[in-house]
Structure formats: C-alpha cells, structure tokens
C-alpha positions as CSV (number, residue, x, y, z in Angstrom):
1,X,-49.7,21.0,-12.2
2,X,-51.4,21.1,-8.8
3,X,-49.2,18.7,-7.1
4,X,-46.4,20.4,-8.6
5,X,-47.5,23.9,-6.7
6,X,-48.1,21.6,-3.8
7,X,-44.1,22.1,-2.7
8,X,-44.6,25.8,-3.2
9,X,-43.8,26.0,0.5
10,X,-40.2,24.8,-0.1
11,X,-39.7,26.1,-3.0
12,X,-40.7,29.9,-1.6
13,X,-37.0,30.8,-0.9
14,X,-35.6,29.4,-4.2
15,X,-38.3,30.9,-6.9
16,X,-39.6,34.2,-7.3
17,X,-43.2,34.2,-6.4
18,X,-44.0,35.9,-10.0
19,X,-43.2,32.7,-11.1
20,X,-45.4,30.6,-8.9
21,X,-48.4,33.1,-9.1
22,X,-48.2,33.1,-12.8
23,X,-48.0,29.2,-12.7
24,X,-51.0,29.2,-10.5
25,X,-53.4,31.9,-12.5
26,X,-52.4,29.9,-15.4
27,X,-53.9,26.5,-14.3
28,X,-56.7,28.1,-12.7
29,X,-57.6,30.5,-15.2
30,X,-58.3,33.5,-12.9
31,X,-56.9,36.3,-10.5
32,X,-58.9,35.7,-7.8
33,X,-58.7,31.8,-7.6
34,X,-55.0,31.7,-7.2
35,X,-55.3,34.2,-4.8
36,X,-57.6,31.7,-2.4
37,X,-55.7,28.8,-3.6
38,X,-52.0,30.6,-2.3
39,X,-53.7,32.8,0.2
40,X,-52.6,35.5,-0.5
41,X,-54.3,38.9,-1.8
42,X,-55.7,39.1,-5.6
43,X,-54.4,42.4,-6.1
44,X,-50.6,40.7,-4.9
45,X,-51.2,38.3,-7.6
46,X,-51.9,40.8,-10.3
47,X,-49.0,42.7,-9.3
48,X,-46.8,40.0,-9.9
49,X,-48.2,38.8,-13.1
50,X,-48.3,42.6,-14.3
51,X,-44.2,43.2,-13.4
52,X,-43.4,39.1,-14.8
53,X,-45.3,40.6,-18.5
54,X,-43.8,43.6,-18.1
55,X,-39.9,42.4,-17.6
56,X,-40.1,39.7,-20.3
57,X,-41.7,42.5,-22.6
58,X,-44.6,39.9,-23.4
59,X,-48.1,39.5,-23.1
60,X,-48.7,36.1,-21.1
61,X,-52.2,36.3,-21.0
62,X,-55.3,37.1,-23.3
63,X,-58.5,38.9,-21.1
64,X,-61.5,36.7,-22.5
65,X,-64.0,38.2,-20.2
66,X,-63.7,37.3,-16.6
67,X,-61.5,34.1,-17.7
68,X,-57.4,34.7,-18.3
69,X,-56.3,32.4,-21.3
70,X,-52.5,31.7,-21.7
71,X,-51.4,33.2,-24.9
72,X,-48.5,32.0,-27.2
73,X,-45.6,33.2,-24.9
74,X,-47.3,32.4,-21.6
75,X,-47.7,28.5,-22.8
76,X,-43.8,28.6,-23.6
77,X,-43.3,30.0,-19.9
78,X,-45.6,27.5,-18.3
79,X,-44.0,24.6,-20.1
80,X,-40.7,26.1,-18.8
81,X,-42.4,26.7,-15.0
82,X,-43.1,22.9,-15.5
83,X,-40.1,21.7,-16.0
84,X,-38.3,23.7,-13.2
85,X,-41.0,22.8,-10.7
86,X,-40.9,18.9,-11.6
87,X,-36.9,18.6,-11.4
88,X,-37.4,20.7,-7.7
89,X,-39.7,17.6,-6.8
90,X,-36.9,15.2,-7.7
91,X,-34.6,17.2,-6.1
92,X,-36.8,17.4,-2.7
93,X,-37.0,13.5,-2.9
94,X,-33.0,13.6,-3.0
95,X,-32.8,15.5,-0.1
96,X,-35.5,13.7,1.7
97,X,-33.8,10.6,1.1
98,X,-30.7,12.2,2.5
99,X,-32.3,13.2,5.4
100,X,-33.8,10.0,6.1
101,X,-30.5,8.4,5.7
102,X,-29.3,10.6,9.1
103,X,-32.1,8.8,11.3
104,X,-32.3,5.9,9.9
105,X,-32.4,2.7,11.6
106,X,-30.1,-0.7,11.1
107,X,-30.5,-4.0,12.6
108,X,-28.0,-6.8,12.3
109,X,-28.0,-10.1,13.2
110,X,-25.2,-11.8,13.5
111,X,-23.0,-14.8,14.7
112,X,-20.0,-14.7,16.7
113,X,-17.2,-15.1,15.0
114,X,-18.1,-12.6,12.7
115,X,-18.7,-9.8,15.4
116,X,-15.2,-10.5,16.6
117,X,-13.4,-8.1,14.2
118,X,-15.2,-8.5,10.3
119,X,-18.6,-7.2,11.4
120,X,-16.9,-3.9,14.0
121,X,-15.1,-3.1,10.6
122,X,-17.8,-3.0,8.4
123,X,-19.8,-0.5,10.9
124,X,-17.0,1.3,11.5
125,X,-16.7,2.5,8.0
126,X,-20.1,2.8,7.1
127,X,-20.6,5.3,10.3
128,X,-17.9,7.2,8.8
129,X,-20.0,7.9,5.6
130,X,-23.7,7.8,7.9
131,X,-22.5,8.7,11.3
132,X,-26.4,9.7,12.6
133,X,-27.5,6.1,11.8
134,X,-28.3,3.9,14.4
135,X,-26.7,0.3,14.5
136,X,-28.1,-2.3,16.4
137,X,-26.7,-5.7,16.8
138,X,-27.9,-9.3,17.6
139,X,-25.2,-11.6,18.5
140,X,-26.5,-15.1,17.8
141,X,-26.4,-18.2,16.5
142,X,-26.4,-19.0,12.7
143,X,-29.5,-20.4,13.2
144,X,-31.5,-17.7,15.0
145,X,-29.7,-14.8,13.1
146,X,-31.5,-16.3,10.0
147,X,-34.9,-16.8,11.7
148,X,-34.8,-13.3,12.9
149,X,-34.2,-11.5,9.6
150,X,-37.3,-13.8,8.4
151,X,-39.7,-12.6,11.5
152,X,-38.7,-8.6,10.3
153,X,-36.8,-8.6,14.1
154,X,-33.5,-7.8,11.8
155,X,-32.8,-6.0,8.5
156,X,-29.9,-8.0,7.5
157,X,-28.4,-11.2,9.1
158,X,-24.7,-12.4,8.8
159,X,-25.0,-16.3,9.6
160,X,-23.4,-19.9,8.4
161,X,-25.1,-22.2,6.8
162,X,-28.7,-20.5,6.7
163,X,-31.9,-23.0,5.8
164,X,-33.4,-23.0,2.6
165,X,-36.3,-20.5,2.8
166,X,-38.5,-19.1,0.8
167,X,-38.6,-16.0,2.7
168,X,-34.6,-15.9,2.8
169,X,-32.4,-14.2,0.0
170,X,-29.1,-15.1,0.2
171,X,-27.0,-12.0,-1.2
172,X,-23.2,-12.8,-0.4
173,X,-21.3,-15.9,0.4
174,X,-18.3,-17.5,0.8
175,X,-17.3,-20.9,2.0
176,X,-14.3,-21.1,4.4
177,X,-12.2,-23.9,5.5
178,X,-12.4,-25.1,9.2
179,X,-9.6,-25.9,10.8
180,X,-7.7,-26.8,13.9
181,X,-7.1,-23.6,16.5
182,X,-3.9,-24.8,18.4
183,X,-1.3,-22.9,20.3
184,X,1.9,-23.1,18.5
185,X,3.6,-25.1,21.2
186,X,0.9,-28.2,20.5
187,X,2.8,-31.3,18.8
188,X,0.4,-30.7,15.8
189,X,0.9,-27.2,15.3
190,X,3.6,-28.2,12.0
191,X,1.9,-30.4,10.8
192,X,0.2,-28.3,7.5
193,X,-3.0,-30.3,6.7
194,X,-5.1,-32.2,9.5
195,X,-7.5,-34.8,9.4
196,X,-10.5,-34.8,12.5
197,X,-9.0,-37.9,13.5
198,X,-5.9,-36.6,14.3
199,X,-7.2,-34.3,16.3
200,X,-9.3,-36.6,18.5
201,X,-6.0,-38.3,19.8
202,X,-5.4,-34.8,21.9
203,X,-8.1,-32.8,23.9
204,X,-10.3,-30.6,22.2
205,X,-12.8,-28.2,22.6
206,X,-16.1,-28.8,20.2
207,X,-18.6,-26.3,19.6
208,X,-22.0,-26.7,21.0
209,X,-25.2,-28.4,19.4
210,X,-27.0,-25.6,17.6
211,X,-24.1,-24.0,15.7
212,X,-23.0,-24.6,12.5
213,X,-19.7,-25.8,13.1
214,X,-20.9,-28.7,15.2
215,X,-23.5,-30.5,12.5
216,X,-20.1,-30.4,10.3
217,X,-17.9,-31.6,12.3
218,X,-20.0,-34.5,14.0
219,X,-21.0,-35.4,10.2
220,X,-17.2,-36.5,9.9
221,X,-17.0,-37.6,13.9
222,X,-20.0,-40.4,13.5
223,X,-17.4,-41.7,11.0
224,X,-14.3,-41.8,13.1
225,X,-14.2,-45.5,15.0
226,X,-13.7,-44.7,18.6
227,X,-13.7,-41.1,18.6
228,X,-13.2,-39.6,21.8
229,X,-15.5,-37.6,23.6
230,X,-15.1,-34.4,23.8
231,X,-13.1,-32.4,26.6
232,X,-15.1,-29.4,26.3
233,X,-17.8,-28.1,25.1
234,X,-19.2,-24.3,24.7
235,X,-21.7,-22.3,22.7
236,X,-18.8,-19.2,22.6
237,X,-15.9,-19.6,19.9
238,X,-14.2,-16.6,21.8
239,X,-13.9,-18.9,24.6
240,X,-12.4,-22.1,22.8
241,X,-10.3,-20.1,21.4
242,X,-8.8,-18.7,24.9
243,X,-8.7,-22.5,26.1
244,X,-6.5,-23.3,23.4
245,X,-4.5,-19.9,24.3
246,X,-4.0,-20.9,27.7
247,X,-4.0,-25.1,27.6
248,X,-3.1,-27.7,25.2
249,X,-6.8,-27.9,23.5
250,X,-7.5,-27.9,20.3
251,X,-10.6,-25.8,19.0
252,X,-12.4,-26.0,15.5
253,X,-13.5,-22.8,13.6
254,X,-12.7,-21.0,10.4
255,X,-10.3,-18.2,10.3
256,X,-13.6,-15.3,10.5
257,X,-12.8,-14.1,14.5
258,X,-9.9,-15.7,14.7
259,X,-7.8,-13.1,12.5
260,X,-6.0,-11.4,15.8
261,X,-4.9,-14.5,17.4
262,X,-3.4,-15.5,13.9
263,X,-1.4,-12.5,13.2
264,X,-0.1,-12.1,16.8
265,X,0.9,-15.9,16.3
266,X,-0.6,-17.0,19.8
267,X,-2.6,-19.4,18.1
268,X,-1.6,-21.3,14.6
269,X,-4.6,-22.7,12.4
270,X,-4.4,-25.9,10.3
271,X,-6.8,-26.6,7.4
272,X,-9.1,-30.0,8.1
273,X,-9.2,-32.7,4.7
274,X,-12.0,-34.0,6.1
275,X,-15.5,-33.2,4.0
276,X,-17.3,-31.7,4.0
277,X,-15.1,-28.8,6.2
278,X,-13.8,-27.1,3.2
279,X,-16.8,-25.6,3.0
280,X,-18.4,-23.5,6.1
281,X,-20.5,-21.6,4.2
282,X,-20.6,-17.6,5.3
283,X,-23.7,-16.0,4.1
284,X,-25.5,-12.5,3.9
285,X,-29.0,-12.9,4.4
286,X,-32.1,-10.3,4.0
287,X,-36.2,-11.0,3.6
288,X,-37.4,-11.7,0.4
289,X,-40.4,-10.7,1.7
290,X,-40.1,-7.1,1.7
291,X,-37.3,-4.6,0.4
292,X,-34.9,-2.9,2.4
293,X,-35.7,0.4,4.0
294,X,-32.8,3.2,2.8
295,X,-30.9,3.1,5.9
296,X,-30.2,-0.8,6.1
297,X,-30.5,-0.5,1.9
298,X,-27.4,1.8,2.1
299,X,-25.4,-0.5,4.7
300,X,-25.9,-3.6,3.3
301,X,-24.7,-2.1,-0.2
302,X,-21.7,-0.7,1.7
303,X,-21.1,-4.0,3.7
304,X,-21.4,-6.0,0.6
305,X,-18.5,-4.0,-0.8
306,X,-16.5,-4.0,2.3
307,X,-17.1,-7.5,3.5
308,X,-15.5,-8.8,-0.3
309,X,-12.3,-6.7,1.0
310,X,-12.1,-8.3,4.2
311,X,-12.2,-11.4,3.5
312,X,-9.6,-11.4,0.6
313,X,-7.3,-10.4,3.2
314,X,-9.0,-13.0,5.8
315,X,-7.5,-15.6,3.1
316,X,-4.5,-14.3,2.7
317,X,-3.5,-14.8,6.4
C-alpha cells in the first residue's frame, strides 16, 4: 500500500485528502503515524477520518486501545482506495511515457539513396504525430550505418545489404532491382531489360568500393570478357545520377532516391538480368543487444508502417 501512497503528491489535486488519510491510518494503524508519515497535523487527520465516517454513515474503524483496526466497511473502502490508487499509478506511467515521448531522442543511420526522398518522408510524418522529438541523421554507407547501430552510436539504421551479425536484428526488408540510370535521349533508353554488358559498350558511372551496389555489380563485371573500365567513379549516387542528367553516362542504382528524376522523366531506368541484381537487398536494422528506448521505439514502429507505403508506390513507378 506504501508505494501506492508514494504518488500522493500527484494525486493531491485529483483525490480528496479524506481518502488518502483514511488510506494511510488504515495501513498504519494509528492517528498520529499518518500524521508524521504525510506531515501533516494528527488532529487534521482525525478530522478527515471523522467527516469520511460521518458522510458514508459508517463506522470505518473499531478503537482497540491506542491501535485503530479497520472494521467490516472500512476493509470494503480500503479495497476500493486500492484499486483507485493502483489504476492512478498506471495512469501516471501513461503520462510519463507521454512525456517522455516529447523529449525523446532518435538517431538514424542511413545510406544515401534512402535520405534522398524515402527517409525525409518518414520523418516528416512521424514529427507530425511527435513534433518535440529530436531526429538526428547519419548519412553513410551501408556498411558503417550497420556498424553504428551495433556500437549504440544509432537507434535504428536504414542500410543495404547489412552483415550477418549477431548483434544485428534485421526488422524490414525488401529487395529491389538495380538498374541502368540513363537520360532518355541515350540509345539504350528503349530498350526495356538490360544486361551489364550492354552497358559497358557506353560510358558509365560505377559506384565506389565500399557500397553495396559495387560488390554486385563487379560480381557480374569479373564475368564480362573485356569489360571496360569505368569512366567514372564516386562514393555519391546523387552525383551519378546528375552525370547521367547532364552527359551521356549511364549510372547503376535501384529506384530508392531516384523517384524524382523518374517522375519528372529527366532520367529513364531499365531493370539489369544480370544476377544477382534483382536483388539489392533494403534493410531495417536495430541492436539485438538492447531494446529500443520509447522515442526511437515509437519511430521505428511508425517508419515500419510508413516505409511498406512508400515503397509500394516506389514499385509502382
């Protein structure tokens, strides 16, 4: 019962202190220790437990000496005391929980493409809902974003192709096609399906060593005879894809950053056959080493839900 009372603060301007001095002198068994233990004065406390008898019309204690003992009536009103003060305790949790949710910290790692346009969606809906949260992003590669949500630097990572760890869950993920990024005057730009080789007969841009995109795509180059070295070569997919804007490059990525070039129709993408680049694999990561806080808890529910949304329409482009 004590740790119940122990909200009594709170719960001073929602319950009528008859109540909580009655609950008090009840687990205590006297006047005068409730009195110390609230601090207030024993005859306040008598008062109070005098006009609570006297308005329910019921005895609530029996005077055994110096010692108060509930009587039949007072135990039903303490059960009842009981009850109200253990659903206030879940309700103060609520609240608490509420609260913490308005200063709550979020950190997100996260590659590229994704911080193009997915990732600025899914934060700008979840600060609709949480706008006292802070956000605070890590753009990265696939492979740091991964490592950093296992070092606790991030509460959830957004990454390609993460390693198999231990200390990684895996929560989400889809695999997307990569495919040729041309602009739509390039003489392959009709032609529906692609193969790498194909490609290599024109200049391209390649990703850089270190991204996900490149172990894929030199998996199929070190099987092309005579492939042609590459014409450029950059750690940023938002620059490839403003080479093959402006020149006649082709660049390799999946549709994820890419969506606003494809609906404005300065850039066309084409599917590779090639395996394995059907299958870029887009993953949402978090620790299995610890459990989300309730600020990254809350967005990485809402970003689950609004990331299957996105992408739906992603695919239909």
């Amino acid at each position: 019962m004590r740790g119940a009372i122990g909200n009594q603060d709170k719960a001073r301007n929602l319950y009528a202190p008859a109540m909580r001095y009655f609950a008090m002198v009840a687990e205590l068994g006297s006047i005068r220790a409730a009195s110390r233990e609230l601090n207030v004065a024993s005859s306040a406390v008598n008062r109070q437990v005098l006009w609570l008898e006297e308005a329910l019309g019921m005895q609530l204690f029996e005077r055994v000496g110096r010692t108060l003992r509930l009587s039949q009536a007072g135990e039903v009103l303490l059960a009842h005391v009981r009850r109200t003060y253990s659903d206030f305790d879940a309700t103060i949790a609520e609240l608490d929980a509420l609260k913490g949710l308005r200063r709550g910290t979020v950190t997100v790692a996260t590659v590229e493409s994704v911080s193009e346009k997915l990732l600025p969606g899914l934060i700008s809906g979840f600060r609709k809902s949480y706008p006292g949260i802070h956000v605070r992003v890590i753009v990265t590669s696939s492979q740091e974003a991964a490592r950093l949500v296992e070092a606790a630097e991030a509460d959830v990572g957004f990454t390609f192709d993460p390693p198999q760890s231990s200390s990684l869950t895996i929560a989400f993920h889809q695999d997307l096609v990569i495919g040729a990024l041309m602009a739509p005057d390039h003489p392959l730009a009709n032609v529906e399906a692609l193969t790498l080789a194909e490609c290599l007969k024109f200049p391209v841009a390649m990703p850089a060593e270190g991204l996900s995109l490149r172990a894929r795509l030199d998996t199929v180059r070190s099987r092309i005879s005579g492939a042609t070295k590459t014409y450029v070569e950059a750690n940023s997919l938002r620059f490839m894809r403003a080479l093959a804007r402006s020149d006649n490059i082709i660049g390799f990525q999946t549709r994820i950053g890419s969506e606003d070039d494809l609906a404005t129709e300065k850039l066309v993408f084409r599917p590779l056959t090639d395996a394995p680049l059907q299958d870029d694999r887009l993953c949402v990561v978090t620790s299995s080493l610890r459990a989300l806080a309730l600020a990254p808890g809350m967005f990485f529910d809402h970003a689950l839900i609004a990331l299957k949304d996105q992408l739906a329409s992603i695919d239909a482009i």
